[in-house]
C-alpha positions in Angstrom: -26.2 3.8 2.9 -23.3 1.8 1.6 -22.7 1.9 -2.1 -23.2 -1.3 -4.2 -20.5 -3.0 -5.1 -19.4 -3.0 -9.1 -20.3 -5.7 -11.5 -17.1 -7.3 -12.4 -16.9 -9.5 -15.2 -16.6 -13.3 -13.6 -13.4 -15.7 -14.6 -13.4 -19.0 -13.5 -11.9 -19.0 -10.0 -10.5 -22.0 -7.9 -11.9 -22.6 -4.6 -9.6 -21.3 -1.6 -9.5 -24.5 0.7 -8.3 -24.8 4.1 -4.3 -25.1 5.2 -5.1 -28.5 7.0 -6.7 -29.3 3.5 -3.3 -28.2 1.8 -0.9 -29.4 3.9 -2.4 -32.9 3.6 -2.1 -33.2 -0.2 1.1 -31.6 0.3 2.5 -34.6 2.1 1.1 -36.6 -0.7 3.0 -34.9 -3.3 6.2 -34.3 -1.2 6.4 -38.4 -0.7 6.6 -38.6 -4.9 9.7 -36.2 -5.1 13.0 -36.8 -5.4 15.9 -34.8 -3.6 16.9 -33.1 -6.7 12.8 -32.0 -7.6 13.3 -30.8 -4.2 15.6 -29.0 -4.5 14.4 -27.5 -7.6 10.6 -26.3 -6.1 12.7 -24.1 -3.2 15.3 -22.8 -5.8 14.9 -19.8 -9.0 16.1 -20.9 -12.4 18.2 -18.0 -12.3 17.0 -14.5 -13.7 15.6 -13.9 -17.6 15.5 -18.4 -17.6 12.1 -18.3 -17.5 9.2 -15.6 -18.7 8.4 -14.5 -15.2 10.8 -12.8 -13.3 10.8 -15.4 -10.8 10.2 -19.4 -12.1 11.3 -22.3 -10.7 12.5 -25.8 -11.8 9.2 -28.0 -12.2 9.7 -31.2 -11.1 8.8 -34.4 -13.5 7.5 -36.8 -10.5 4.0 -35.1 -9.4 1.7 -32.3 -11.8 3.7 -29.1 -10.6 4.8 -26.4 -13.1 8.0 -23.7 -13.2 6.1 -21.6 -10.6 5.4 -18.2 -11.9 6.2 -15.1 -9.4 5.4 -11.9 -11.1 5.4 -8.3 -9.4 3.6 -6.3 -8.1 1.6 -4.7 -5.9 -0.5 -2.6 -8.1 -0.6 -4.8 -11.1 1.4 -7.4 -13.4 4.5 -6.0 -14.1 6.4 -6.6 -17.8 2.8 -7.9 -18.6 0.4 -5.9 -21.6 -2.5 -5.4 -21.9 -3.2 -5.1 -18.2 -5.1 -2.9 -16.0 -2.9 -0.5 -14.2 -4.9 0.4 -10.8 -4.2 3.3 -8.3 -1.3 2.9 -6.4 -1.5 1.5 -2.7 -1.4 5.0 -1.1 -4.2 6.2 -3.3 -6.2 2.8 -2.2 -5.7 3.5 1.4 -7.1 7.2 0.7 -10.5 6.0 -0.3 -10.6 4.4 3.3 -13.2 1.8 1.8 -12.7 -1.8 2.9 -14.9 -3.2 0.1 -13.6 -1.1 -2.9 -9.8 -2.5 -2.0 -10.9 -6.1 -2.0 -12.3 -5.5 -5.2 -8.9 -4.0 -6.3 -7.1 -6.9 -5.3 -10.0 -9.2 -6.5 -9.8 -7.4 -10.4 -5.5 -7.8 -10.1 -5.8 -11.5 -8.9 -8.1 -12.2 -12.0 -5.7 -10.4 -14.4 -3.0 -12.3 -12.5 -4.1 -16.0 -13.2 -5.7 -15.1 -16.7 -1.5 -14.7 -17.4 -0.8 -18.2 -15.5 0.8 -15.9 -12.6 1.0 -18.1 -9.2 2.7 -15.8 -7.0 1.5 -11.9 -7.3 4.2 -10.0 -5.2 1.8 -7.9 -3.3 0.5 -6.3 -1.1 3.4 -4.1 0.0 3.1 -3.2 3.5 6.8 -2.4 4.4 7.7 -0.2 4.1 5.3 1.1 6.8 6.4 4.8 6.1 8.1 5.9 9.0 10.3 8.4 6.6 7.9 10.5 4.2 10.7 11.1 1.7 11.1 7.6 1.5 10.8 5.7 -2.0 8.5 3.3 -1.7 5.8 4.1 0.4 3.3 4.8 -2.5 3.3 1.3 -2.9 1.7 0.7 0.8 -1.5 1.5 1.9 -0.6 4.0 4.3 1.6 4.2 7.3 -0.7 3.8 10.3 0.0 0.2 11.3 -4.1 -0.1 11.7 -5.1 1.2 8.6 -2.3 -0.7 6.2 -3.7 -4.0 8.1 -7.2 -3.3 7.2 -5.7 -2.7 3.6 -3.4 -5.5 3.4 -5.9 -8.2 5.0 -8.7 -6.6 2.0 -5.8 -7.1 -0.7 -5.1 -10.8 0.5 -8.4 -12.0 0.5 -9.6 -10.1 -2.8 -6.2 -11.4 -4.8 -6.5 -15.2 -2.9 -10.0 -15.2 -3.1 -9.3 -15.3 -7.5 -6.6 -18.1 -7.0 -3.4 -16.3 -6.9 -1.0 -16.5 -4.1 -0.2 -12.9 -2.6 2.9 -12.0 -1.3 3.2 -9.7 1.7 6.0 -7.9 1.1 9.1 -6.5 2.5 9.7 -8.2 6.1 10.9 -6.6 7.8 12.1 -2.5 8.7 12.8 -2.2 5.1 11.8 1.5 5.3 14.3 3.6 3.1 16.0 2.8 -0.5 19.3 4.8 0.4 21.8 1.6 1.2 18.9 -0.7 1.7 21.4 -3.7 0.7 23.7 -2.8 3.6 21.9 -1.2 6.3 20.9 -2.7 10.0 17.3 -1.5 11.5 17.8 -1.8 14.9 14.1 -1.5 16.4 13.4 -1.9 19.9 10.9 -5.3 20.5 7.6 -3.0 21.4 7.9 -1.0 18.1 8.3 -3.8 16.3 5.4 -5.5 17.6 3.0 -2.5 17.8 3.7 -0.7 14.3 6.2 -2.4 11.9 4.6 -5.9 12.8 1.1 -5.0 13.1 -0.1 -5.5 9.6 1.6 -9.0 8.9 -0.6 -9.9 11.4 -3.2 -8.6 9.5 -2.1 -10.4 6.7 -1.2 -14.0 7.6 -5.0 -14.2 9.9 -5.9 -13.5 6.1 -4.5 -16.9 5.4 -1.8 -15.0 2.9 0.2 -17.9 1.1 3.8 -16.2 1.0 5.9 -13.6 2.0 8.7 -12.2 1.0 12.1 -10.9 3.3 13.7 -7.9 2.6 17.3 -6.4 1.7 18.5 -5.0 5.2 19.9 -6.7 7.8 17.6 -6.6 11.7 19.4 -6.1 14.7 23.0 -7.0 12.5 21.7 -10.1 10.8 19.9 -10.1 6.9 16.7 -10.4 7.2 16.2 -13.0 4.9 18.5 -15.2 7.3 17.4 -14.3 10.5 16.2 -16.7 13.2 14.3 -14.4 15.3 12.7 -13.2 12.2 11.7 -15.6 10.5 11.2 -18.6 12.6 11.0 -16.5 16.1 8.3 -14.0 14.8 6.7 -14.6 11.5 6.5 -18.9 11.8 6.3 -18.8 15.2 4.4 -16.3 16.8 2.2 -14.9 14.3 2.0 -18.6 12.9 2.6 -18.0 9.7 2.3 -21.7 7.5 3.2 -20.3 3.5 6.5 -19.9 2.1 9.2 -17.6 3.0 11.2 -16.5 0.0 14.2 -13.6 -0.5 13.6 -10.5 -2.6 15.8 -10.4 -5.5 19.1 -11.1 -4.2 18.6 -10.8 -0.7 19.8 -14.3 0.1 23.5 -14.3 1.7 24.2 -17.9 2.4 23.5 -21.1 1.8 23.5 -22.9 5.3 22.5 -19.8 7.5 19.7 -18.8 5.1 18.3 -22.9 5.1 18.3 -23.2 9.0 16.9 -19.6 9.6 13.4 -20.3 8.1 13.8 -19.2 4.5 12.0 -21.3 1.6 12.8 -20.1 -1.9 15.3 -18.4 -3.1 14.7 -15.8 -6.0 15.6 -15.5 -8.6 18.0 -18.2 -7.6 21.3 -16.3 -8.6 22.8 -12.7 -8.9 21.8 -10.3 -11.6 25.4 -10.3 -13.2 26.4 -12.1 -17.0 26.8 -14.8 -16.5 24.5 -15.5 -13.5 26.2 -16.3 -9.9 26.4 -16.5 -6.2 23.9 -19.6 -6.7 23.5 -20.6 -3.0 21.1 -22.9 -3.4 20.8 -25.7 -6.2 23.3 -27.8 -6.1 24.9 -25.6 -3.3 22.1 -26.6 -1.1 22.3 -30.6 -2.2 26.1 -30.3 -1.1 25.0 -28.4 2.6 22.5 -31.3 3.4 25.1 -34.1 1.8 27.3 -32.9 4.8 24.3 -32.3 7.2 24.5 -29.2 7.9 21.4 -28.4 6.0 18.9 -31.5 7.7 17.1 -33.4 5.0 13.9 -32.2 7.4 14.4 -28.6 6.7 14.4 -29.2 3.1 11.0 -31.3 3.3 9.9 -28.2 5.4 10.3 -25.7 2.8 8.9 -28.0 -0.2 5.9 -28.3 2.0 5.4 -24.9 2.8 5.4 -24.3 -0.8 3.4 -27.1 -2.2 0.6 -26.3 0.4 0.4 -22.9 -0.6 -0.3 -23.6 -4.4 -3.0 -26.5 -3.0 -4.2 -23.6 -1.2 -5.2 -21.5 -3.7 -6.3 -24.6 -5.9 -3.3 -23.6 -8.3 -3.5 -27.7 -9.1 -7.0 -27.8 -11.2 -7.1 -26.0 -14.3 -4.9 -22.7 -14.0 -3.8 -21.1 -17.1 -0.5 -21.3 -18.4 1.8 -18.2 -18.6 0.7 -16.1 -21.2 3.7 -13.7 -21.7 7.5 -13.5 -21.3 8.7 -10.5 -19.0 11.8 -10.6 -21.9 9.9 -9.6 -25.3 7.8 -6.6 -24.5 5.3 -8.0 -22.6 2.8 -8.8 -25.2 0.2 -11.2 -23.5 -1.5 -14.5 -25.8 -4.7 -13.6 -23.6 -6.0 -10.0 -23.0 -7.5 -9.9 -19.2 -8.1 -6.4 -19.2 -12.1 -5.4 -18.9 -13.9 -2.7 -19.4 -15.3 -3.6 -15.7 -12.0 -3.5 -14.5 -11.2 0.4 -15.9 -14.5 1.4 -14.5 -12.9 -0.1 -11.4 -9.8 1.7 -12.0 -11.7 4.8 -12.1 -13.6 4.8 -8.9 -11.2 4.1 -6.8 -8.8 6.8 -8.0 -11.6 8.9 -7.9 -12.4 8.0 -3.9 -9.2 8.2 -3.0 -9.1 12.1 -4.3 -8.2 14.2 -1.2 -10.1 17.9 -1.6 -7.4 20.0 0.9 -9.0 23.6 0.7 -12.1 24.9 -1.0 -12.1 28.0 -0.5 -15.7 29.7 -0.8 -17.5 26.6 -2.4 -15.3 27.6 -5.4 -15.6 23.5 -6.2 -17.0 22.2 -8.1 -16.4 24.0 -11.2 -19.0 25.0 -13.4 -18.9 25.6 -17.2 -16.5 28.3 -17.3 -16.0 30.5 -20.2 -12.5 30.1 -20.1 -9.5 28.0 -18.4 -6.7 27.8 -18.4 -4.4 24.2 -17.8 -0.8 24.9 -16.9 1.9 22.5 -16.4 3.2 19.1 -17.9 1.9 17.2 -15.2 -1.7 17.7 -17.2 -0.3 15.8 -20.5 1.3 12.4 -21.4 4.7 12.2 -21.9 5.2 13.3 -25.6 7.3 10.2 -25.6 4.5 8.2 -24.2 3.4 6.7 -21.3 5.5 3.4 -20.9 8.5 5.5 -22.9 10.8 5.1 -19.3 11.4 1.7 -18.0 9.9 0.9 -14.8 8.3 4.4 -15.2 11.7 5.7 -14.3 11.3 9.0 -15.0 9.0 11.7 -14.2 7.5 13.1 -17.8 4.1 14.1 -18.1 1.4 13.8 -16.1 2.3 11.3 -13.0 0.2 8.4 -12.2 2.6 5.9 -10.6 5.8 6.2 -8.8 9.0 4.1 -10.1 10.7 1.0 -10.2 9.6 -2.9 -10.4 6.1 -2.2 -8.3 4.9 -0.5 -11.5 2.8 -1.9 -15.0 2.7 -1.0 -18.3 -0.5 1.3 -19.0 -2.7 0.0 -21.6 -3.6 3.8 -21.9 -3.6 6.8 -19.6 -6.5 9.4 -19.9 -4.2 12.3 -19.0 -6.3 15.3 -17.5 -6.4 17.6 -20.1 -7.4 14.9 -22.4 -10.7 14.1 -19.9 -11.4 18.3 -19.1 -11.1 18.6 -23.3 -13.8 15.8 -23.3 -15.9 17.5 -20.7 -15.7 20.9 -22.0 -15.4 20.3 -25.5 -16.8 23.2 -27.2 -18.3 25.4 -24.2 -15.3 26.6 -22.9 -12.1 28.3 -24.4 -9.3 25.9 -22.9 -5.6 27.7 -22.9 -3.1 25.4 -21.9 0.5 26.1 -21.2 2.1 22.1 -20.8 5.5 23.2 -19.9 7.0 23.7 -16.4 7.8 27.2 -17.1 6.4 30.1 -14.6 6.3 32.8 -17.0 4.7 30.4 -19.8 2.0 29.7 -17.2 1.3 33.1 -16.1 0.9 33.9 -19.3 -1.6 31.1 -20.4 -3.5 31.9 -17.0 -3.8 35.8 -17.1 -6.4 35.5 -20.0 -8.6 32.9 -18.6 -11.5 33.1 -15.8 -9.7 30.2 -14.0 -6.4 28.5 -13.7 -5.7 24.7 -13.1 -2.1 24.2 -12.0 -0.3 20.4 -12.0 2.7 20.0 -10.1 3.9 16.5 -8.7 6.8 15.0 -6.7 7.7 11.4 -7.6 10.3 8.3 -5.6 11.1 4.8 -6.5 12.7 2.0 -6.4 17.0 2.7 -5.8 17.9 1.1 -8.7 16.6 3.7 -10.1 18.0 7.7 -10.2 15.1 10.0 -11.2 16.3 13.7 -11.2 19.3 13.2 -8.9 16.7 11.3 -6.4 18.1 8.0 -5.8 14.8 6.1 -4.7 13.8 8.4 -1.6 13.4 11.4 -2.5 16.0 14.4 -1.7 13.3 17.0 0.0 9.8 17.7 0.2 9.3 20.5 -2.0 7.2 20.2 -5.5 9.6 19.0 -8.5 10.0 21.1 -11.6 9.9 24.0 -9.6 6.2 23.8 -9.2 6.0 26.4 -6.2 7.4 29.0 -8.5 4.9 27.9 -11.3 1.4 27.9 -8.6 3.1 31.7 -7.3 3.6 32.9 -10.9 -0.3 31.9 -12.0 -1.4 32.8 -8.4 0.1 36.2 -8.8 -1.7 37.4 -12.0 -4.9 37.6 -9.9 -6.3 34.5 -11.6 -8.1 32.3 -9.5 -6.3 29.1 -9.4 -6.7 25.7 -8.5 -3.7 23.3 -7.6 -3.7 19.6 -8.4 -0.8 17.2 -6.7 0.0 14.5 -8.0 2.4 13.1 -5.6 4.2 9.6 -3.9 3.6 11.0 -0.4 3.4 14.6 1.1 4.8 17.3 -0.1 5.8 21.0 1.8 2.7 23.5 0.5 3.6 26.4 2.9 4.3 28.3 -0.4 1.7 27.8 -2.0 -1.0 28.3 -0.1 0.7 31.5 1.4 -0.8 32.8 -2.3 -4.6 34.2 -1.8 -5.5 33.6 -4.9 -4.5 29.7 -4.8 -8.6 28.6 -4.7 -9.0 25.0 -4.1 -6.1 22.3 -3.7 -6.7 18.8 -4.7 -4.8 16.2 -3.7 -4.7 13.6 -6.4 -1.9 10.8 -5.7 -1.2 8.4 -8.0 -4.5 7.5 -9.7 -3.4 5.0 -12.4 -4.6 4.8 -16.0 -7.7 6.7 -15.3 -6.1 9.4 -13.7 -8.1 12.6 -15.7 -11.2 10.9 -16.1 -11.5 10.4 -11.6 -10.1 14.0 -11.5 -13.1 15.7 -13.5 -15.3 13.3 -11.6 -14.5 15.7 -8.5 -13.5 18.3 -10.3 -17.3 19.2 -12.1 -19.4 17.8 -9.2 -20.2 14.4 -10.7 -19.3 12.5 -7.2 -18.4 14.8 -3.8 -14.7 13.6 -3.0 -14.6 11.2 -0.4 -10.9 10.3 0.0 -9.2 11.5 3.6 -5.0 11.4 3.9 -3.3 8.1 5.1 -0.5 9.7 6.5 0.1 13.8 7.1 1.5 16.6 5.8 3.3 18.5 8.0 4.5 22.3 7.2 7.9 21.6 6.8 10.0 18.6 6.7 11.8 18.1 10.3 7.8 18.2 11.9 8.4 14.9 10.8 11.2 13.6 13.2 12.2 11.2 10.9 14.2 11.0 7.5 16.5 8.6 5.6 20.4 8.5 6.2 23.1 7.4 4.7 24.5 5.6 8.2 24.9 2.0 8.5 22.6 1.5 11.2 19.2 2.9 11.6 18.2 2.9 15.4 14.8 3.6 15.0 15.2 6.3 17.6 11.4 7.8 16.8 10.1 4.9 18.2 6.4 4.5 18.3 6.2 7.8 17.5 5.4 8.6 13.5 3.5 10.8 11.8 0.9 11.9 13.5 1.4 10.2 16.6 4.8 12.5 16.6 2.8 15.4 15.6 0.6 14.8 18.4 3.2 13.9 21.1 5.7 16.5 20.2 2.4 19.3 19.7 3.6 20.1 16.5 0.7 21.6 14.3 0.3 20.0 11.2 -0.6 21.8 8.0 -3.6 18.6 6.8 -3.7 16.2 9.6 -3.7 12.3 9.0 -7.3 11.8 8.3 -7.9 14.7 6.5 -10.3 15.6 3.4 -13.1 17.8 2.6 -16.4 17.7 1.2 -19.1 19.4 -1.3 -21.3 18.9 1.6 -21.4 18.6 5.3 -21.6 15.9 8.4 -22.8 15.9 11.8 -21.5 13.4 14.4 -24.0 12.6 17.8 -25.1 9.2 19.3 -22.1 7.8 20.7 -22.5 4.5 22.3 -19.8 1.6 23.5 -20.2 -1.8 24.5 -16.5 -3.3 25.7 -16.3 -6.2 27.3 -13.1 -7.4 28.6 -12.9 -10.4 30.7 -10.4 -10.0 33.5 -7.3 -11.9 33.6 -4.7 -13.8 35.6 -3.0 -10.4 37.0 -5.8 -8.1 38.5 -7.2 -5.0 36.3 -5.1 -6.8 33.3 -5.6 -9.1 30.9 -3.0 -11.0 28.7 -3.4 -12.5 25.5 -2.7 -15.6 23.7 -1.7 -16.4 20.6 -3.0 -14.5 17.0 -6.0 -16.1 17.3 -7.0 -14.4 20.6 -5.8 -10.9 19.3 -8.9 -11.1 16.9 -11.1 -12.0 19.2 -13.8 -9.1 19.1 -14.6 -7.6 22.7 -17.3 -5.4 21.5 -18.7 -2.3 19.6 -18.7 1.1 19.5 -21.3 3.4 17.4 -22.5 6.7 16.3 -24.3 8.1 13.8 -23.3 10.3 10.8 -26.1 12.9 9.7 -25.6 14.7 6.0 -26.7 18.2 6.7 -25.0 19.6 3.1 -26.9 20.4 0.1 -25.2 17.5 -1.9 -25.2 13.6 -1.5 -21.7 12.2 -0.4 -19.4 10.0 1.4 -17.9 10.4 5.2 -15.5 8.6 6.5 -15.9 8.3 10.5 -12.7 7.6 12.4 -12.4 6.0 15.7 -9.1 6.6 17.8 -8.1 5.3 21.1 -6.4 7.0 23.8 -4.8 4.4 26.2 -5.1 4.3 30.1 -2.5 6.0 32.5 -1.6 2.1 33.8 -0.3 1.3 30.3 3.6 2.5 29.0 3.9 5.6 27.5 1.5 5.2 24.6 0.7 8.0 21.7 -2.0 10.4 22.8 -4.1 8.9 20.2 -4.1 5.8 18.0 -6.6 4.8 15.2 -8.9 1.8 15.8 -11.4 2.0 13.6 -13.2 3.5 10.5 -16.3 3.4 8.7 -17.1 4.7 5.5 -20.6 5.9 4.8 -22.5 7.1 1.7 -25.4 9.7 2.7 -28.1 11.5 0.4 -29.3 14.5 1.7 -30.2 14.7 5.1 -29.6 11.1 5.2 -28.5 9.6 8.2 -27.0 6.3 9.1 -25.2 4.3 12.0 -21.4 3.7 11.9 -20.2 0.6 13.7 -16.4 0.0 15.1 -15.7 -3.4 16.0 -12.9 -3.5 18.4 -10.7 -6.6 18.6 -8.6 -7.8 22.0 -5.2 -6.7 20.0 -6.6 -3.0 19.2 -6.8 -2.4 23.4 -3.6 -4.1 24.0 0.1 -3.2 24.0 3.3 -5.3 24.1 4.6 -6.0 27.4 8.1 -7.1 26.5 9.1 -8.5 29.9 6.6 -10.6 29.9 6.4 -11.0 26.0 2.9 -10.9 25.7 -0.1 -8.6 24.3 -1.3 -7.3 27.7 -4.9 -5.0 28.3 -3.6 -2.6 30.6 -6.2 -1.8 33.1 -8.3 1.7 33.6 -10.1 4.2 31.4 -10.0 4.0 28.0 -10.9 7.5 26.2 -13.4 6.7 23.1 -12.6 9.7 20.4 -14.7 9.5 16.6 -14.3 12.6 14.2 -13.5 13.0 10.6 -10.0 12.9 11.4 -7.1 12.6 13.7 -7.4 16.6 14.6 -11.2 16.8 14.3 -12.8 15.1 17.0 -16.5 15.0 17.2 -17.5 13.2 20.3 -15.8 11.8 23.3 -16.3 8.9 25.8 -14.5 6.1 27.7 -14.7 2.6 28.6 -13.6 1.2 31.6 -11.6 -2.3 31.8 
């Protein structure tokens, strides 16, 4: 059975109208402007000018404000009170379509209760090719399929409460390390079939903006490239919001006009006083001497204007409600107690359970335990003490830099197993780092509960000598020698990760006595209170990894570098596509996650219909439109045969025909998350899509169905298949 959605609290919501609808009033409003007000709606009153970090000049002639764009991508940035949900990657763990519309439905409402227009979110690039890179917490994961189905959720739950989302950062922007100077240089079918994929995802879900990136593509900045921008993202993929630069990532004023870019934030540098204005008057003096055409200009006003009528942004939307400048402090509070209970479930779906050895989860009422480590506790200093969560203190619920929030409150987890054990069980806690503090603290207690984490950010940013992407892949503070040091006093001993990404466990779980490992991400503001929820049985964990952890770094085949020029040289082949090519074992395949009970897989049945096209056994596609065009169905059913109700999430990967390119062995193209009682049983359905059974034939430049057998594989992850079968095109 599926479980019911939550109750949220209702805010008045305008209604999303069509972009025909849009553009029309659009032309309305563009005919009442003046050059200068047009110039003003594509250009950012420069950074700190206005209470958002990105405003713009409002223009006198029609009803338009100073547009407010605010980050991020897991809630309002600069903004308090506001709800601080799970991170992206901890979303795209609980592998439930309707629980991450709902996240970006609750942010969306928070959003336009503070008069924000433009939310910068969802973040689907980076994709995640490098696993030690900063920022890919901030994603959903990085298979191209399953950050689509995330980012195309996000869009419509954000959009669908009257905010504009942003998909951000277009496009390779995949490490921090020289991310304002380096080229990607990806070859045309890896762009299309991974880094690509889920702006697709997100403009057919109508998104309103997105935003360019630092690096340059192919030896040109993104934010001024043709091919990019007008080639790919406006032209094929048909994009029809606004283009506008990350902070700073504009390089030109003429280049940057006629390349397809729209606004320009924050409309000058960071330094005192503010410069390298490009646009502004700058842009006025470009199209005096026409190399900027007056056309271009309308162009971008349009594209801008439309976007806000999109969203109905014109009848009754709040005013801003903070300044970024003063602390934060909001006129309105949008937090609700719905929206914590929100919090909460999804950082408690998106709980990973790695190994449980012997059913030794979930805990019962122990007459002692012991908590070790400072991950466990708030910071002493507290929770917001380091800007932009720049620092790694206490217990770890979101990574760093400007795609982080302010907590209202964080319900560290000693603070929630206190609650839960308060006064049946003698709780020892050792809340430092230090091995022989922990042994100690664990050698008198029936069970130990260690807390280790590894954190990355933004660049601007240097955490612990990590400058963004992070240096390794080992635990930080030294946490393999505190799990061997608590392991090694014969205490039975449960690890909990906290952690931006994966992390290298070889060490630990080389320790016998190292029970259960639970993979927690970075939960957000509920963090303890979703971990005891799996920790004492209250809900069987559910969440399964978005990307995988190998057994030591180089299984990866890909990592940051300090070059220039990033050739892309893995291709198509990341994470566990490598690991699959390359027959690399992984330690937890992408996929992955355990439950209190058990599932049986049986039933499998396809229904693909291709219709043939102009080149025999093949067919080609059309535009975006066509690649959504379903083509059919494939289904199984999911038996619970445990002794405890829970939640399966079935997979459904695709192996290609031998007519197609080289292709990865396998590639996810589908998922379906159930929730069974006991000895419940219930169909799961995969609707496959034209684009899912296509690759990019870049002679012809075109989606194309290759022709032949497809193999049909559905299991609880990418390693454990459950049933097999083909379909023929």
């Amino acid at each position: 059975m599926r479980l019911p959605l939550l109750a949220l609290a209702a805010t008045a919501t305008a209604q999303v109208t069509t972009w025909d609808e849009a553009y029309t009033q659009a032309h309305t409003s563009l005919s009442q402007l003046s050059r200068s007000e047009k110039i003003g709606l594509v250009t950012g009153v420069t950074w700190m000018a206005g209470p958002c970090v990105g405003n713009t000049y409002a223009p006198t002639s029609i009803p338009y404000p100073s547009l407010c764009l605010q980050d991020g991508p897991l809630s309002i940035r600069f903004a308090n009170p506001v709800t601080v949900f799970p991170a992206g990657i901890n979303a795209g763990a609980t592998w439930d379509r309707e629980l991450i519309q709902q996240r970006g439905a609750a942010m969306g409402r928070e959003s336009r209760g503070l008069g924000v227009n433009v939310q910068l979110g969802p973040a689907l690039g980076a994709l995640g090719k490098i696993p030690s890179a900063g920022r890919n917490w901030e994603g959903f994961s990085n298979d191209p399929y399953l950050m689509g189905v995330a980012t195309a959720e996000t869009v419509t739950g954000l959009q669908g409460s009257g905010v504009q989302a942003c998909a951000k950062h277009f496009i390779l922007n995949e490490q921090e390390h020289n991310r304002e100077t380096i080229s990607s240089v990806a070859d045309d079918r890896t762009m299309h079939e991974l880094y690509l994929w889920p702006f697709y995802d997100a403009v057919k879900a109508d998104v309103a903006s997105v935003m360019c990136s630092y690096n340059k593509v192919n030896g040109t900045w993104a934010c001024e490239n043709d091919e990019l921008l007008n080639g790919l993202l406006k032209g094929e993929l048909g994009f029809r919001g606004h283009v506008l630069s990350d902070w700073n990532a504009q390089h030109s004023t003429v280049e940057s006009a006629n390349t397809g870019l729209d606004m320009t934030m924050p409309g000058s540098d960071f330094a005192t006083p503010p410069g390298s204005i490009y646009w502004g008057e700058n842009l006025a003096a470009a199209i005096d001497n026409g190399s900027v055409p007056l056309s271009r200009l309308d162009d971008m006003v349009l594209r801008i204007l439309a976007a806000w009528y999109l969203l109905g942004q014109d009848k009754d939307f709040p005013p801003v409600a903070f300044s970024s400048w003063d602390g934060g402090a909001a006129s309105v509070n949008v937090t609700t107690p719905e929206h914590g209970d929100l919090a909460r479930r999804i950082a408690r779906d998106s709980i990973v359970l790695l190994k449980n050895s012997n059913h030794s989860l979930p805990l019962g009422q122990p007459g002692s335990l012991a908590v070790i480590g400072s991950d466990a506790i708030v910071n002493p200093d507290g929770a917001n003490a380091c800007p932009d969560r720049g620092c790694n203190v206490g217990t770890l619920a979101q990574g760093w830099g400007s795609g982080t929030a302010e907590y209202p409150y964080l319900v560290a987890p000693l603070t929630a197993i206190e609650e839960r054990l308060a006064g049946v069980t003698n709780i020892i806690t050792s809340t430092t780092d230090n091995p022989a503090a922990g042994a100690e603290a664990a050698a008198s207690a029936e069970t130990a509960i260690v807390f280790i984490t590894s954190d990355s950010g933004e660049g601007y940013i240097t955490v612990e000598n990590h400058a963004g992407d992070r240096n390794d892949l080992d635990p930080w503070h030294n946490g393999n020698a505190l799990v061997q040091a608590v392991a090694r006093t014969n205490t039975p001993t449960i690890v909990v990760v906290h952690s931006v990404g994966p992390i290298t466990l070889e060490t630990i779980l080389a320790e016998p006595n190292v029970i259960a490992l639970v993979w927690a991400g970075l939960p957000g503001q509920e963090s303890g209170h979703a971990l005891t929820d799996i920790l004492f049985g209250d809900t069987a964990p559910s969440g399964k990894l978005p990307y995988t952890i190998g057994k030591n770094e180089a299984d990866y085949g890909a990592d940051w570098t300090t070059a220039l020029t990033d050739s892309f040289p893995e291709g198509l082949y990341i994470d566990y596509r490598h690991f699959d090519r390359a027959g690399i074992e992984p330690r937890f395949e992408f996929g992955f996650g355990l439950s209190y009970t058990t599932f049986t897989y049986d039933a499998l049945s396809t229904s693909i219909s291709v219709l043939p096209g102009p080149t025999a056994g093949e067919t080609t596609v059309g535009g975006p439109s066509d690649l959504f065009e379903p083509i059919g169905t494939i289904t199984a059913t999911i038996t619970n045969t445990g002794n405890a109700a829970g939640a399966e999430v079935a997979q459904l990967y695709l192996k290609f025909p031998d007519s197609a390119p080289p292709t990865p062995p396998k590639q996810l193209r589908g998922f379906d998350k159930v929730y069974l009682n006991k000895g419940g049983s219930e169909s799961v359905t995969f609707e496959l899509r034209r684009r899912d059974v296509s690759y990019w034939d870049v002679e012809r430049q075109k989606w194309v169905v290759p022709a032949g057998e497809f193999g049909v594989l559905v299991g609880a992850s990418s390693r454990d298949i459950r049933l097999k079968g083909v379909f023929t095109v």
